[in-house]
PANU-966469 format. One record per residue: residue in one letter; x, y, z negated of N, C-alpha, C, O, CB in turn. Coordinates in steps of 0.05 Angstrom, whole numbers. Glycine has a CB too. Layout:
BEGIN
<r 'A',<X,Y,Z>,<X,Y,Z>,<X,Y,Z>,<X,Y,Z>,<X,Y,Z>>
...
//
This chain:
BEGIN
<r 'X',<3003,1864,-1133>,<3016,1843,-1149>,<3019,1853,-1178>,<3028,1875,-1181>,<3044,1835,-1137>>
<r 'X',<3010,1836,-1202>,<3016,1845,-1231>,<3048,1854,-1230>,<3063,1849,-1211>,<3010,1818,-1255>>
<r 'X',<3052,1866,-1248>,<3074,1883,-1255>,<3074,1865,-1291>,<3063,1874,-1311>,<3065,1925,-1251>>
<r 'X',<3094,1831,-1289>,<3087,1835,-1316>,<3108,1860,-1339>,<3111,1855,-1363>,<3089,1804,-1327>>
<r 'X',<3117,1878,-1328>,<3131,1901,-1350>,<3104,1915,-1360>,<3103,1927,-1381>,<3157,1929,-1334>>
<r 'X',<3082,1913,-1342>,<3064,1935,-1342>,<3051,1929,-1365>,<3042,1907,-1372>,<3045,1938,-1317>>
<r 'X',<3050,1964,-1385>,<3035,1947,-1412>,<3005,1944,-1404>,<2991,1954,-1386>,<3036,1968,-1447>>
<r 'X',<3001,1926,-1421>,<2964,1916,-1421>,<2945,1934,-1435>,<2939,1931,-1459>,<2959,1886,-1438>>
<r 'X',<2937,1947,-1425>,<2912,1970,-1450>,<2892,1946,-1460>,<2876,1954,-1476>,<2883,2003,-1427>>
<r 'X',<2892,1922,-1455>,<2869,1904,-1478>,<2890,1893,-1499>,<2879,1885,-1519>,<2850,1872,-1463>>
<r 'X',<2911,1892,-1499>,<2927,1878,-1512>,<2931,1900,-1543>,<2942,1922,-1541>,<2954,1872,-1490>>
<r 'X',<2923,1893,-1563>,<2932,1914,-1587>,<2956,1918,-1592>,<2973,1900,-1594>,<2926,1907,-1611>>
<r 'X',<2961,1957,-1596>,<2991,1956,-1598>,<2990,1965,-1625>,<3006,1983,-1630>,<3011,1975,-1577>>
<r 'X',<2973,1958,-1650>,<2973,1979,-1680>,<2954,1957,-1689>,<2936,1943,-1680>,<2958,2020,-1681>>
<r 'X',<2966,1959,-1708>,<2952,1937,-1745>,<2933,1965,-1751>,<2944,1987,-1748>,<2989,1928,-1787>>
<r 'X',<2910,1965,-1757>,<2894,1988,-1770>,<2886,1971,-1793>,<2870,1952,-1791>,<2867,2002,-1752>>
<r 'X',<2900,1979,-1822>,<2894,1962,-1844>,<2867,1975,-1856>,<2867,1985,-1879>,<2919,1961,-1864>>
<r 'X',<2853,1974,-1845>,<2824,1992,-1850>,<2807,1983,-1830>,<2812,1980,-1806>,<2827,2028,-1847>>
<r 'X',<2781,1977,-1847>,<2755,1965,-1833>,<2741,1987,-1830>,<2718,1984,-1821>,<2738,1942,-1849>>
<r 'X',<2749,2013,-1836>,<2738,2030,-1808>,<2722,2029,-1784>,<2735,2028,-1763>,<2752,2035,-1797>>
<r 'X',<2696,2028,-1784>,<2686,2030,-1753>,<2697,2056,-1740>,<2704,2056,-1716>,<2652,2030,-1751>>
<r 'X',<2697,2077,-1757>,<2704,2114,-1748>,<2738,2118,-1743>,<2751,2134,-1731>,<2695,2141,-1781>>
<r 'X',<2741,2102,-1754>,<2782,2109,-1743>,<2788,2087,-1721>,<2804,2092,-1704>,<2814,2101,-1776>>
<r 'X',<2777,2064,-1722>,<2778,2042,-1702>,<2772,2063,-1680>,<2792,2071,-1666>,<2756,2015,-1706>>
<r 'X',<2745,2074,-1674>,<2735,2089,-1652>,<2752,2110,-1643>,<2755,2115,-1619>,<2710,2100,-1659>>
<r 'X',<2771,2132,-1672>,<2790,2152,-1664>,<2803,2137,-1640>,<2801,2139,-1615>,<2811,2162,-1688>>
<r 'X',<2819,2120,-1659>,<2839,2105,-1643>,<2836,2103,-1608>,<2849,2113,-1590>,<2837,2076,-1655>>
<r 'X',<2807,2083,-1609>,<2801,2084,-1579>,<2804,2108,-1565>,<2814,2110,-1543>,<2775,2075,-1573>>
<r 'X',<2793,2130,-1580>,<2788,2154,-1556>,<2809,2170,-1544>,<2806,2187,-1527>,<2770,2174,-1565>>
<r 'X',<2841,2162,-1560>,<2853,2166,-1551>,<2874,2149,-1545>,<2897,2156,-1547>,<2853,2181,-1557>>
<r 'X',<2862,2113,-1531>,<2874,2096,-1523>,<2880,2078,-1529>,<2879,2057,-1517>,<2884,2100,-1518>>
<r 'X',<2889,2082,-1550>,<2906,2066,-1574>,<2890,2029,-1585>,<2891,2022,-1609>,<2904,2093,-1606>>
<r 'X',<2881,2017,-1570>,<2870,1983,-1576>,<2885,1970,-1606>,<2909,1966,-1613>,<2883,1960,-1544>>
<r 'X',<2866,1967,-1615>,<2880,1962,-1646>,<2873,1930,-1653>,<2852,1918,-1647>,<2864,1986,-1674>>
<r 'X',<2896,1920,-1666>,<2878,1890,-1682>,<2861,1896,-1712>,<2863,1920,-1712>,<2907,1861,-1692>>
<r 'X',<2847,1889,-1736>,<2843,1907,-1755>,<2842,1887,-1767>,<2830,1865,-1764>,<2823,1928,-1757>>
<r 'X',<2862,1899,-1792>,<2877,1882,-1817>,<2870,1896,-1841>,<2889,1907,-1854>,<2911,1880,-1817>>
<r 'X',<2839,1898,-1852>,<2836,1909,-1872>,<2850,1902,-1897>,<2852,1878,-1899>,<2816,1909,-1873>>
<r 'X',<2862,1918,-1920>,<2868,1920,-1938>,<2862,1920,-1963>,<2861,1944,-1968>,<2872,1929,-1934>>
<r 'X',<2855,1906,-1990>,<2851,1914,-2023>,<2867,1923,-2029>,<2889,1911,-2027>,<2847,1897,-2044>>
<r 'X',<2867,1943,-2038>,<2888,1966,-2051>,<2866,1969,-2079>,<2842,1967,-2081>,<2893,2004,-2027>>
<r 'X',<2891,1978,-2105>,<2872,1995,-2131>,<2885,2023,-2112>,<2907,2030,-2103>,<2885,1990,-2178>>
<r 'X',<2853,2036,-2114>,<2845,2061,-2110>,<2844,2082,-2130>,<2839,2105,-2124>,<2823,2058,-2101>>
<r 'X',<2849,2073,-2155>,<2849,2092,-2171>,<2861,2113,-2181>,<2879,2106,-2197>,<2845,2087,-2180>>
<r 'X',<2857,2144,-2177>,<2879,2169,-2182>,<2900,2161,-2202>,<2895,2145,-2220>,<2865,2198,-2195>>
<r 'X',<2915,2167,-2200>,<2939,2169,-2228>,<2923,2193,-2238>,<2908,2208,-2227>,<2981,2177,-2221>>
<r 'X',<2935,2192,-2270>,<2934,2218,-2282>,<2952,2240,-2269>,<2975,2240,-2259>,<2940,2216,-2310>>
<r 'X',<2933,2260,-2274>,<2960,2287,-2259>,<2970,2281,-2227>,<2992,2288,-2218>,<2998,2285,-2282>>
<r 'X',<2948,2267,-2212>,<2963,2257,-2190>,<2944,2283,-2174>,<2920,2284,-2179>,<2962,2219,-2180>>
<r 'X',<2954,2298,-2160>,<2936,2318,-2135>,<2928,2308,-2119>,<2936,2285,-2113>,<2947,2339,-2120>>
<r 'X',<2907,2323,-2103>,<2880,2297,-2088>,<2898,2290,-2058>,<2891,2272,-2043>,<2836,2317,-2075>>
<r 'X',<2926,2307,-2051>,<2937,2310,-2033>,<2959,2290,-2039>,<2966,2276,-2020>,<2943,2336,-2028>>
<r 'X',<2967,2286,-2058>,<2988,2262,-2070>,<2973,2230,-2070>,<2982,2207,-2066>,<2995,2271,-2107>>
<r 'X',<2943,2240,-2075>,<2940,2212,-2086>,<2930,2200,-2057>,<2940,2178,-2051>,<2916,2208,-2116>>
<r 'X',<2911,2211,-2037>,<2903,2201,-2010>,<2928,2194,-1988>,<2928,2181,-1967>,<2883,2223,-1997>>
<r 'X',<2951,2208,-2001>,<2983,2208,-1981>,<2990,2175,-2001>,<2995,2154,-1988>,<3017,2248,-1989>>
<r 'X',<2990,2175,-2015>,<3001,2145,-2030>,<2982,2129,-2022>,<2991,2112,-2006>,<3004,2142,-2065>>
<r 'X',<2953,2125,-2028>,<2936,2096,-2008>,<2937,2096,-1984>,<2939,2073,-1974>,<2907,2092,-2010>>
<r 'X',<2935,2120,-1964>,<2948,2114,-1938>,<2973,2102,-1937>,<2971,2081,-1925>,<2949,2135,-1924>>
<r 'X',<3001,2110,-1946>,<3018,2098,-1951>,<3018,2063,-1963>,<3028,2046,-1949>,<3026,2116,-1966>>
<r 'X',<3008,2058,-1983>,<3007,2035,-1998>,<2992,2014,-1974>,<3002,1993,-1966>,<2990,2041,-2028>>
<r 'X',<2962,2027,-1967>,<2949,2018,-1947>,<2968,2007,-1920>,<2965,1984,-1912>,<2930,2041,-1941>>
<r 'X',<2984,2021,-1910>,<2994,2016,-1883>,<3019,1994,-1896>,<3022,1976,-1880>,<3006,2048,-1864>>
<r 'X',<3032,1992,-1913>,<3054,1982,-1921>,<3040,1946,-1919>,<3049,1927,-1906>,<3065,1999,-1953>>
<r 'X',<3018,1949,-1937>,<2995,1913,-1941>,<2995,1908,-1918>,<3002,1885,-1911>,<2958,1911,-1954>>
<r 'X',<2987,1924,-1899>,<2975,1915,-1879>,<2993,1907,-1854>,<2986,1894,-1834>,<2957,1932,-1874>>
<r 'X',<3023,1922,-1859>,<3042,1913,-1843>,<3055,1891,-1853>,<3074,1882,-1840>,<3059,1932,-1839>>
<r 'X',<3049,1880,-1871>,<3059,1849,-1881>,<3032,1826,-1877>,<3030,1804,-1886>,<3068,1850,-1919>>
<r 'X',<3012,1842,-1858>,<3001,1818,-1849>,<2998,1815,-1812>,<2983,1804,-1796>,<2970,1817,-1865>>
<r 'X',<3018,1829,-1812>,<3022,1841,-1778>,<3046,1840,-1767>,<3059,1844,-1787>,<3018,1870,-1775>>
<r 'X',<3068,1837,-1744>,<3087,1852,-1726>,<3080,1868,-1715>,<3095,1873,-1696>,<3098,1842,-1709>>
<r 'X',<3055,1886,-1718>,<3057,1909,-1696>,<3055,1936,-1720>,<3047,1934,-1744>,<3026,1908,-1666>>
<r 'X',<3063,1956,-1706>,<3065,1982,-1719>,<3042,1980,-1740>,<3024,1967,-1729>,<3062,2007,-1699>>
<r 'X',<3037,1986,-1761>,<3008,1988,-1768>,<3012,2014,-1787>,<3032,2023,-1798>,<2993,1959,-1783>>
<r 'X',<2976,2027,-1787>,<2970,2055,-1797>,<2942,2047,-1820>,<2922,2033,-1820>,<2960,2079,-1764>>
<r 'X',<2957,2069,-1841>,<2932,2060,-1860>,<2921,2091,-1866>,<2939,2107,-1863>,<2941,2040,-1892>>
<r 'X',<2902,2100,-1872>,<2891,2124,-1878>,<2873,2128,-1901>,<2859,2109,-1908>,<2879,2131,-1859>>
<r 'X',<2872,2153,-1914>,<2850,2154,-1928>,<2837,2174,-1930>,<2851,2193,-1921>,<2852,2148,-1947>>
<r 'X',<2810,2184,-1940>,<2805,2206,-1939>,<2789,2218,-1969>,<2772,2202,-1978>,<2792,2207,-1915>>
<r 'X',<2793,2238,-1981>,<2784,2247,-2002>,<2761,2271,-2000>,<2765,2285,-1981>,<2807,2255,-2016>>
<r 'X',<2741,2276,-2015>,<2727,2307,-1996>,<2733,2316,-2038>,<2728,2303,-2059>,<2675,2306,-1972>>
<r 'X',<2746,2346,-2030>,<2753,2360,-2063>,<2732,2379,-2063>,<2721,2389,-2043>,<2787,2378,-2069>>
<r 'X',<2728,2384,-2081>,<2705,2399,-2096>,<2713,2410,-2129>,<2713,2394,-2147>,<2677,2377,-2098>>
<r 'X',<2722,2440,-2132>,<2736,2452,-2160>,<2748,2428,-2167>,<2744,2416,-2188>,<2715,2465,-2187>>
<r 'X',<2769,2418,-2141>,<2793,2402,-2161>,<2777,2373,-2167>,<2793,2356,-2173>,<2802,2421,-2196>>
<r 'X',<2762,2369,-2167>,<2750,2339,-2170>,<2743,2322,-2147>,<2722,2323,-2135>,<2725,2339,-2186>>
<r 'X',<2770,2301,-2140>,<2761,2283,-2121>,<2737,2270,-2123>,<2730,2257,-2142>,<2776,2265,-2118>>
<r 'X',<2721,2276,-2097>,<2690,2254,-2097>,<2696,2230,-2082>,<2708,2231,-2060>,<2660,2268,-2080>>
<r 'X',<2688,2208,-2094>,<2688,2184,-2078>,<2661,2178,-2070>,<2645,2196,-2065>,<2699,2161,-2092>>
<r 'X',<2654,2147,-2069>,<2633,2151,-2045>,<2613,2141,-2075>,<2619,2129,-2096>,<2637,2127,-2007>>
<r 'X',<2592,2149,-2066>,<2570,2145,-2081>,<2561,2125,-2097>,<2560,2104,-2083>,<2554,2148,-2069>>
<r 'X',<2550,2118,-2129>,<2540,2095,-2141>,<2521,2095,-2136>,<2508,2076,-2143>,<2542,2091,-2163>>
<r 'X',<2507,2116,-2120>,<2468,2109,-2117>,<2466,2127,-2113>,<2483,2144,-2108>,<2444,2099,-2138>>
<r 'X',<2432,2130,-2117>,<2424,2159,-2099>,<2418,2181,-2121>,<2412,2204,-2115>,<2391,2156,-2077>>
<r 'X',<2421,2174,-2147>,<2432,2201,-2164>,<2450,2215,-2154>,<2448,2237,-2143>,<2443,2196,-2188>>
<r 'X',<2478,2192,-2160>,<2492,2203,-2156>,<2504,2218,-2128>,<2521,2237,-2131>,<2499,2191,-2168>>
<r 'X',<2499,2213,-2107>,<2501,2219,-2082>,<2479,2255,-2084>,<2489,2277,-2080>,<2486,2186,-2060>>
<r 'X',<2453,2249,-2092>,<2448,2270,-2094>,<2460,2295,-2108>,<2461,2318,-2101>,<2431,2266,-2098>>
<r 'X',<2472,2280,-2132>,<2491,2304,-2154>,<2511,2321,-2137>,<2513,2345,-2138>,<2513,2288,-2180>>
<r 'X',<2529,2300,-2118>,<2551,2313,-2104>,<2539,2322,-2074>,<2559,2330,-2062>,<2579,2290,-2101>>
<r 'X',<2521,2324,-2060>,<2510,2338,-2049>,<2494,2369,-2064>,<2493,2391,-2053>,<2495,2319,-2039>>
<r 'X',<2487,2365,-2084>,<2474,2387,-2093>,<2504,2408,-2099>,<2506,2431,-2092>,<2452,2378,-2123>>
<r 'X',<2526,2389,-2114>,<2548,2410,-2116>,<2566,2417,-2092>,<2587,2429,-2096>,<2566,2403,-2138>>
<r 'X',<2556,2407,-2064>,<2580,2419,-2046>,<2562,2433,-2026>,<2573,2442,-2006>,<2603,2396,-2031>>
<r 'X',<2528,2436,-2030>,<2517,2455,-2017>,<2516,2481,-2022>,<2513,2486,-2046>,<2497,2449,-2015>>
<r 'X',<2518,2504,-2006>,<2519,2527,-1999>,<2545,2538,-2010>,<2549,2560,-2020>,<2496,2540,-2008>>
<r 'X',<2566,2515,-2005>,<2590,2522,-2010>,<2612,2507,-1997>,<2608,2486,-1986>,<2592,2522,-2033>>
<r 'X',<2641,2520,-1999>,<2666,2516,-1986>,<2677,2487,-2000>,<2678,2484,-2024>,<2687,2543,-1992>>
<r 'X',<2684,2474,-1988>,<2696,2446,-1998>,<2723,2440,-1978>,<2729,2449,-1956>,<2670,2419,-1994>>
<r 'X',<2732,2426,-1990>,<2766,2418,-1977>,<2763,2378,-1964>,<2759,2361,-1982>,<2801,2421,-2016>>
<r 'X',<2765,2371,-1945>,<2771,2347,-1938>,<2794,2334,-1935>,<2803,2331,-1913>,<2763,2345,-1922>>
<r 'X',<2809,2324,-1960>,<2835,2316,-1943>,<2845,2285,-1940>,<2844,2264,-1951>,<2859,2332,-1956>>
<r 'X',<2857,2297,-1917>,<2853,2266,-1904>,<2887,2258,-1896>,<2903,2276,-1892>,<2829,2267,-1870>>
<r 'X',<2898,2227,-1894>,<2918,2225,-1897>,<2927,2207,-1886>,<2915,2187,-1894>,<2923,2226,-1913>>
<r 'X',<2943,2202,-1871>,<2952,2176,-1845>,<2987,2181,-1847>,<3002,2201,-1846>,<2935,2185,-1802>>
<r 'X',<2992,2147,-1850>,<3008,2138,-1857>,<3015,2116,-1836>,<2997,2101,-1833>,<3003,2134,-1881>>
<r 'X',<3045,2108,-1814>,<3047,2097,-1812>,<3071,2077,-1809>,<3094,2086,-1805>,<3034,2102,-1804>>
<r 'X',<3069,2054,-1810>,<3088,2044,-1817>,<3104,2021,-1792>,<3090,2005,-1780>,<3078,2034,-1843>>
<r 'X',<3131,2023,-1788>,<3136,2009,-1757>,<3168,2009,-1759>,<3179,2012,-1781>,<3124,2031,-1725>>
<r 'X',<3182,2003,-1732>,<3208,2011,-1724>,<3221,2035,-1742>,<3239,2030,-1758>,<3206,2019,-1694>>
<r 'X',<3211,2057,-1739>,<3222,2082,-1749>,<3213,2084,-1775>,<3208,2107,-1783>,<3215,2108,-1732>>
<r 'X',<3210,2061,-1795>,<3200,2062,-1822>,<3170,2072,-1821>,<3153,2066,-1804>,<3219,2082,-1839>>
<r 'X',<3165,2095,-1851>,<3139,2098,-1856>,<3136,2129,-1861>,<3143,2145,-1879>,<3131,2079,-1879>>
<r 'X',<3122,2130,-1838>,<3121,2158,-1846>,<3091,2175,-1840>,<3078,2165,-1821>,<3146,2171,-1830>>
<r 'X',<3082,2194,-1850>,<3061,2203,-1855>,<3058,2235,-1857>,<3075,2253,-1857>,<3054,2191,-1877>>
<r 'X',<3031,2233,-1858>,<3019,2272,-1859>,<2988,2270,-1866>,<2969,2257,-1858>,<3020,2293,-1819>>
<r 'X',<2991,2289,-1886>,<2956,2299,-1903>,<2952,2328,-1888>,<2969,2345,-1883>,<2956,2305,-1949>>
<r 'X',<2927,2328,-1883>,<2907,2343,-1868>,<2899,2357,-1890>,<2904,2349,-1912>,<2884,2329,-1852>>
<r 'X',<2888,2374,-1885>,<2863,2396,-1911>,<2846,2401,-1891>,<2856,2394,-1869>,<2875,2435,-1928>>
<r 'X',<2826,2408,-1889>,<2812,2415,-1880>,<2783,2431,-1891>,<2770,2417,-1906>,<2813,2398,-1869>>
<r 'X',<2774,2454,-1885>,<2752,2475,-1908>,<2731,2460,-1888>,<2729,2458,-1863>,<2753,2523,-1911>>
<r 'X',<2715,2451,-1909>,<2690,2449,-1900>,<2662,2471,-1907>,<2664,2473,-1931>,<2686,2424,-1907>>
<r 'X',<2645,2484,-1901>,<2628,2496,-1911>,<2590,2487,-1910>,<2573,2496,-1893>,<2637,2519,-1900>>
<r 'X',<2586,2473,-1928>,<2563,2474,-1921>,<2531,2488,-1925>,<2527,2502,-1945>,<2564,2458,-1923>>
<r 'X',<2510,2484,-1908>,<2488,2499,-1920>,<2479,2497,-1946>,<2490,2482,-1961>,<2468,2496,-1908>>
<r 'X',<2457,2512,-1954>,<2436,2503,-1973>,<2427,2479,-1962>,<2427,2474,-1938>,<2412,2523,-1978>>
<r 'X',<2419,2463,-1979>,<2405,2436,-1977>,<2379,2432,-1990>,<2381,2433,-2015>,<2421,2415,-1987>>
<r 'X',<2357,2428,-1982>,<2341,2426,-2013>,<2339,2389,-2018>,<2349,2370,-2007>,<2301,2444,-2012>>
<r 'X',<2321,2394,-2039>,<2320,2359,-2054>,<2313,2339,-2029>,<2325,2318,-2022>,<2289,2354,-2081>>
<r 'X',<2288,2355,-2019>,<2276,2339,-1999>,<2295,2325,-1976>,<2295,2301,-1968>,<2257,2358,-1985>>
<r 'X',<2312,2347,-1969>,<2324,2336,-1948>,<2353,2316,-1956>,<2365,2303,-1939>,<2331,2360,-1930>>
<r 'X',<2360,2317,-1988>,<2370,2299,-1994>,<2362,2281,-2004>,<2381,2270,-2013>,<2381,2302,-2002>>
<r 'X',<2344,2270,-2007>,<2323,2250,-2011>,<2322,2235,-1979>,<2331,2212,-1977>,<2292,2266,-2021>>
<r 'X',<2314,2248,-1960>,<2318,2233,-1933>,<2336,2224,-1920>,<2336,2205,-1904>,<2314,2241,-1919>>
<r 'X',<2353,2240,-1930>,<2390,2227,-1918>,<2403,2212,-1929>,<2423,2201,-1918>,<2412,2242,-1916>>
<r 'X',<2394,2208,-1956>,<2399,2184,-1971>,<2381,2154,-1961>,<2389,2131,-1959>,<2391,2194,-2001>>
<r 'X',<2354,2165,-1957>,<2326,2148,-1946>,<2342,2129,-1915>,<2334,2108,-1904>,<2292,2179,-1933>>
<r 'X',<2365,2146,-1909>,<2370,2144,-1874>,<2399,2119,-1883>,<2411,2106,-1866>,<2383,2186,-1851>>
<r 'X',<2404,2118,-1909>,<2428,2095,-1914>,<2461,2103,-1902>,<2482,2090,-1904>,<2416,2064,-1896>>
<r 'X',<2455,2128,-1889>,<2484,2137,-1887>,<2508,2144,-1898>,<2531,2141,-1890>,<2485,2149,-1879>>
<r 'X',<2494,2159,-1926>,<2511,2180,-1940>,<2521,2147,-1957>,<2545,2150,-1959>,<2491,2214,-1962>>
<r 'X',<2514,2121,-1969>,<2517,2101,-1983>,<2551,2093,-1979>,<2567,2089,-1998>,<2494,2080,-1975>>
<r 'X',<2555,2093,-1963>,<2590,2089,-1974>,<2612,2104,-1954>,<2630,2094,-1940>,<2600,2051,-1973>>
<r 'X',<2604,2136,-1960>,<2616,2156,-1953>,<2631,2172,-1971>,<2617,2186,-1987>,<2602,2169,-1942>>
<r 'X',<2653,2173,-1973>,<2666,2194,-1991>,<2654,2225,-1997>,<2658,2242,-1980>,<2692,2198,-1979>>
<r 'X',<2643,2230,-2015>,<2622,2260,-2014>,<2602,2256,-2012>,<2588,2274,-2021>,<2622,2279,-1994>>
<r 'X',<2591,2238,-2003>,<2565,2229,-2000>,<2557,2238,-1966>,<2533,2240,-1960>,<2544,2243,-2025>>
<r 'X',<2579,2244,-1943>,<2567,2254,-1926>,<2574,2255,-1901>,<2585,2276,-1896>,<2564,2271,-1932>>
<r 'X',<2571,2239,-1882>,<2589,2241,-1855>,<2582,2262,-1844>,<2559,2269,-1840>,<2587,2221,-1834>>
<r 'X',<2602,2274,-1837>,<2593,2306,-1806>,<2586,2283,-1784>,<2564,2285,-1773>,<2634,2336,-1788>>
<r 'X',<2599,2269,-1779>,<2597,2262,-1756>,<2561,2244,-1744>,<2552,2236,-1722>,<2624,2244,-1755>>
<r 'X',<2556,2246,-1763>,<2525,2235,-1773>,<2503,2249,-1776>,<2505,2273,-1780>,<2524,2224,-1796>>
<r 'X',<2481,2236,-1775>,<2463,2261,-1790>,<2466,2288,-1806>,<2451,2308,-1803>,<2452,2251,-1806>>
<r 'X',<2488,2286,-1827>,<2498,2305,-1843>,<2506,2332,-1819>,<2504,2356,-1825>,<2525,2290,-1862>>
<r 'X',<2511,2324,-1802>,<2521,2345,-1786>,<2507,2372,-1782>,<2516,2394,-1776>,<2525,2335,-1763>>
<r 'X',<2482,2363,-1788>,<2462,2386,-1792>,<2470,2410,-1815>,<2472,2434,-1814>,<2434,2372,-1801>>
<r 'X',<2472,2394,-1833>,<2472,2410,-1856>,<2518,2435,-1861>,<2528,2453,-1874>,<2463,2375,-1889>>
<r 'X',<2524,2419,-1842>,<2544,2441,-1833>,<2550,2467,-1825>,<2548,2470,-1800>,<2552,2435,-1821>>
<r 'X',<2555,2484,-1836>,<2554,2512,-1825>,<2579,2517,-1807>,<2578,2523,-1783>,<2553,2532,-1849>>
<r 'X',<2604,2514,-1823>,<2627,2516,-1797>,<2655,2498,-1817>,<2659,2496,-1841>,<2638,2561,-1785>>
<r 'X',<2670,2487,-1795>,<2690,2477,-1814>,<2717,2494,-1802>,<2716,2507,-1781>,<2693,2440,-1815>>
<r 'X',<2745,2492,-1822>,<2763,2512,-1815>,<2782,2490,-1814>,<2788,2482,-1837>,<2769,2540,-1835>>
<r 'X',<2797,2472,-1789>,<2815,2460,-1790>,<2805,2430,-1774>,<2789,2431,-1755>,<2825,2461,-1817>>
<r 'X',<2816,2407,-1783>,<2815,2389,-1769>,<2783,2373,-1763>,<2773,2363,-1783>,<2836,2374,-1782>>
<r 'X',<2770,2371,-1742>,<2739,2350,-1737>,<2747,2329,-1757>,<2741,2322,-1780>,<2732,2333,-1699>>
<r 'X',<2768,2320,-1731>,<2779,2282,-1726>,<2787,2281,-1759>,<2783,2259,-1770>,<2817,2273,-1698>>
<r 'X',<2794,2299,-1771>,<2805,2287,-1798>,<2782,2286,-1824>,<2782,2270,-1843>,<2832,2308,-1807>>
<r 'X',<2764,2306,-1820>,<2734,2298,-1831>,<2731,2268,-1821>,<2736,2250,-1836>,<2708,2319,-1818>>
<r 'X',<2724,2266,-1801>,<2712,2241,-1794>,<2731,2215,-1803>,<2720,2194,-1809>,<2707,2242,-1762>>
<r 'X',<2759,2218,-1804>,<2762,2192,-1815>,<2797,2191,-1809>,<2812,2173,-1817>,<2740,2167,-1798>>
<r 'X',<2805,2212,-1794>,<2837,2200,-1777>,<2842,2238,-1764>,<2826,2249,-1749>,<2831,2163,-1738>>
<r 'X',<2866,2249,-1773>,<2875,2278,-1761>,<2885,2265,-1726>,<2905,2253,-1719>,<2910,2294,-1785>>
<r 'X',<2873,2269,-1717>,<2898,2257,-1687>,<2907,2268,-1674>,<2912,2258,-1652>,<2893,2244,-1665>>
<r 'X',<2915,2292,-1679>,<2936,2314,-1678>,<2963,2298,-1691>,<2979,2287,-1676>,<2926,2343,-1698>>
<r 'X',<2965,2298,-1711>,<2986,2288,-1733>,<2987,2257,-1719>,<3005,2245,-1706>,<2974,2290,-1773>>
<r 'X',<2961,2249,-1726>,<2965,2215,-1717>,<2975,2205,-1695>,<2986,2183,-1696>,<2943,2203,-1714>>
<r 'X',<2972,2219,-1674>,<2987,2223,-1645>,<3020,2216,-1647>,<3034,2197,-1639>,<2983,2258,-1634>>
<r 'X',<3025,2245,-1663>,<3052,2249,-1666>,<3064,2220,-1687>,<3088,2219,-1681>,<3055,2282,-1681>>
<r 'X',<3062,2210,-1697>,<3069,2186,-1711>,<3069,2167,-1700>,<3089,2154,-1700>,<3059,2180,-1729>>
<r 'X',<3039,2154,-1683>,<3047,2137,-1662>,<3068,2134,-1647>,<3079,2113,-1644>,<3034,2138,-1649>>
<r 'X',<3076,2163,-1634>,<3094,2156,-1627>,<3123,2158,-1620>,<3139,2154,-1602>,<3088,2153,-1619>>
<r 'X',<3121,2167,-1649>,<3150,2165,-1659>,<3148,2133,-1669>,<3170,2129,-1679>,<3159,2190,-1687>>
<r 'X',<3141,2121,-1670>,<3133,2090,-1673>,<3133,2076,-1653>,<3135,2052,-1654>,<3108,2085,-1683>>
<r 'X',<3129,2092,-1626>,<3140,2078,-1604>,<3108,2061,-1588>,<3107,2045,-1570>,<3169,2054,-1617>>
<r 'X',<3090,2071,-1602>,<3048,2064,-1599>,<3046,2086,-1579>,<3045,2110,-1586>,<3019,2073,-1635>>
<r 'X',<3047,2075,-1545>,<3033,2088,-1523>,<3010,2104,-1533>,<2996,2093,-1549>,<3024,2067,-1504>>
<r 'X',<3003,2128,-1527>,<2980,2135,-1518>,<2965,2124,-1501>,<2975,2105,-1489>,<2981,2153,-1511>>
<r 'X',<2923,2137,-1492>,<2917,2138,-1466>,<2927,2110,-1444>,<2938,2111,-1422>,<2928,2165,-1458>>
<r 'X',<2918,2083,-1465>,<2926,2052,-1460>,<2952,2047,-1451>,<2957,2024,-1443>,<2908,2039,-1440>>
<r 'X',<2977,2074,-1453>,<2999,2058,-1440>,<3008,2087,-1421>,<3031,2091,-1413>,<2987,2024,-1419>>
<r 'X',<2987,2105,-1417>,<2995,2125,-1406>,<3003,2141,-1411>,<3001,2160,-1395>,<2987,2131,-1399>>
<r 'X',<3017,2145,-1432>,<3028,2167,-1450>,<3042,2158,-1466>,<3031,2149,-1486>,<3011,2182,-1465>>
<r 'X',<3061,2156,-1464>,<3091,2143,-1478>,<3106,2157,-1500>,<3126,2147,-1509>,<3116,2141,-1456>>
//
C-alpha cells in the first residue's frame, strides 16, 4: 500500500537557478530531482572584487532570483578557472579560447567554484579552490578541441569532464567542483535546508 508520508524521488525537492546540464546531472547522482529555474544575473567582477568574492556573490545573487521564482529550497552556483589572478570566462571564439588554453598549459591553475543555497535556514554558501595542472598542449590539438565545439561556452575554455580530460595531468582538491558543483559542501547545505539525499534516503 502507498505510504502517502513517503517522499517521492520524481517529485523535485530544489529550484537549480542554472541551466546547467553538468550540475543538473551532479544533483542526480547524488539523488537530489531538481525543477530548473534559470537565472539573468550581471556577471560582471566589481573592481578589487577577488575571484573567491566575486563567484561566492553570483552564486549567492543567482540562488536568491531564482528562489523568487520558486517555493522550494533553491541553489545557484558559479564557477571561475584563475590564472596569475585573472578570472577567465568562457570564450569569444577560437582566438580567444586558444589564447587561454595556450596560457594555462604546462601549468598550475586554480578552479573556484561556489554554491549557494537559499531555503528555510536562509542563505548560505561555500567556495571551493581547487589546483588544477595541466599538460603541454600544442596548436594542433587546440585547434581540434575547439573543431569538437566543446571548449565554446566553458569557463577557461575547458571541461575536464570532456574531451579536455586528456590534456590533465593531476588535479589537487575537488573533481565535482571543476565540473560544475563541490558536493561535498553541496551535500552539507542541502541539508541543512532540510533537501533529502539519495531520492529521500538520506535525510
Amino acid at each position: 500500500m502507498h505510504n502517502p508520508d513517503t517522499l517521492d524521488a520524481s517529485r523535485p525537492a530544489l529550484c537549480l537557478a542554472s541551466a546547467s546540464p553538468r550540475r543538473r546531472d551532479l544533483l542526480a547522482a547524488i539523488g537530489v530531482t531538481v525543477t530548473v529555474c534559470p537565472v539573468d544575473i550581471d556577471e560582471t567582477p566589481r573592481t578589487g572584487e577577488s575571484a573567491c568574492a566575486y563567484v561566492t556573490r553570483l552564486a549567492r545573487e543567482k540562488a536568491l532570483a531564482g528562489a523568487r521564482l520558486a517555493t522550494l529550497p533553491t541553489l545557484g552556483a558559479d564557477t571561475a578557472v584563475v590564472c596569475d589572478g585573472e578570472i577567465l570566462g568562457k570564450p569569444e571564439g577560437p582566438e580567444h579560447a586558444a589564447n587561454m588554453l595556450r596560457g594555462l598549459a604546462g601549468r598550475t591553475h586554480e578552479v573556484l567554484t561556489a554554491v549557494a543555497v537559499s531555503g528555510p535556514a536562509g542563505v548560505h554558501e561555500a567556495c571551493v579552490a581547487t589546483r588544477v595542472t595541466m599538460r603541454a598542449i600544442t596548436d594542433d590539438e587546440i585547434s581540434a578541441y575547439w573543431a569538437s565545439g566543446e571548449p565554446a561556452d566553458k569557463a577557461g575554455g575547458y571541461a575536464i569532464q570532456g574531451l579536455a580530460a586528456v590534456f590533465i595531468e593531476r588535479i589537487e582538491g575537488s573533481h565535482s567542483a571543476v565540473v560544475g558543483l563541490p558536493l561535498f559542501e553541496t551535500a552539507a547545505l542541502l541539508r541543512r535546508q532540510g533537501v533529502a539525499l539519495w531520492g529521500g534516503g538520506l535525510a
